[in-house]
N, C-alpha and C positions, 0 to 999 in steps of 0.2 A: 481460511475462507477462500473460495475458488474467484477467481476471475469472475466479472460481470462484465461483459458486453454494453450493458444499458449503460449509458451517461446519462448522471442524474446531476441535477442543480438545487440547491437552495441557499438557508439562509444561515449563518454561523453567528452569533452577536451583532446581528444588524449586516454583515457582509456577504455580496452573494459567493457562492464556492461551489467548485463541481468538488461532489463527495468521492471520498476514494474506496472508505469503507465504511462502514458502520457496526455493532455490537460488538468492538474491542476492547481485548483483554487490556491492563495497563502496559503489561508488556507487548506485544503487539502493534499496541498504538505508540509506545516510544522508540520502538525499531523503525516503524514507517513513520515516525516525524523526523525522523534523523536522516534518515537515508533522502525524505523529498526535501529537507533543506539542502541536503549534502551537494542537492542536484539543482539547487537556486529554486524551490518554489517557496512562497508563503503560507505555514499551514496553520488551521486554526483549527481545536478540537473543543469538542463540546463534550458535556458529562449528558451522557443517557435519564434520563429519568427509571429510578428501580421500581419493577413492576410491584413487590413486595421487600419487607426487610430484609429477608434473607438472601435475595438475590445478589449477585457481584455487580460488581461496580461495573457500569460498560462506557465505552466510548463512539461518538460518531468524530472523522476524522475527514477534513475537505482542506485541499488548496484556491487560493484565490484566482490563478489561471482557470478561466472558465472550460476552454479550449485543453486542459489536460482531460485525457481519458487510459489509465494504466495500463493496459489491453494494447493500446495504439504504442505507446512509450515503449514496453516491454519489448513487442515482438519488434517494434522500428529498431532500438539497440539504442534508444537516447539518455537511458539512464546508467547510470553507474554506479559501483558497490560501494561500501565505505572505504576499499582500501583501492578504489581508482581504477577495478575492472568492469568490462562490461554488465551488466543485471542480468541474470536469466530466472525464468519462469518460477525455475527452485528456489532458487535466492527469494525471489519476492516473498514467496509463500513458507519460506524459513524451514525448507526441508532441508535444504543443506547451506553449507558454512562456504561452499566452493562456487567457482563458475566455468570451472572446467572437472570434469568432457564436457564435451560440448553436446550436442542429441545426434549427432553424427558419428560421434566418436564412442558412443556407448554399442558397447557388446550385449546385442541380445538373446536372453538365452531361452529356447524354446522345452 
């Protein structure tokens, strides 16, 4: 799922939380529960309601820091990977397992 810009808020079990993302795979949403604990937030997920039976199970996923917004976190460099490196943009979005090169250091080839 791409990046959103928009900071959203609601309600999780009675608690307010800025959302981080929402229609999450169960993996997906266990990667990023893990990683926003890893970095001290509090996070609380909710089961989707399925549009029909067949559909997959989804997830909406928010921390309780109102004042987080991933976008801001990401590109600021305040979060870090499960093994204690900086977070980049890939890492979030689980295109890759690295966080080097850096987008400086990548060769591009025309």
């Amino acid at each position: 799922m791409a990046l959103s810009f928009k900071h959203t808020f609601g309600q999780i079990d009675g608690t307010r939380v800025s959302f981080v993302e929402s229609n999450l795979t169960q993996k997906r949403m266990e990667f990023l529960k893990s990683l926003l604990e890893l970095n001290g937030f509090t996070v609380l997920v909710q089961t989707d309601a399925a549009k029909d039976e067949s559909a997959q199970v989804s997830f909406t996923l928010g921390v309780t820091d109102l004042l987080f917004n991933a976008v801001i976190w990401i590109y600021d460099r305040r979060l870090k990977t499960l093994d204690g490196r900086i977070l980049t943009h890939e890492y979030w979005e689980q295109a890759t397992d690295s966080s080097k090169p850096q987008y400086w250091e990548q060769n591009l080839k025309s």
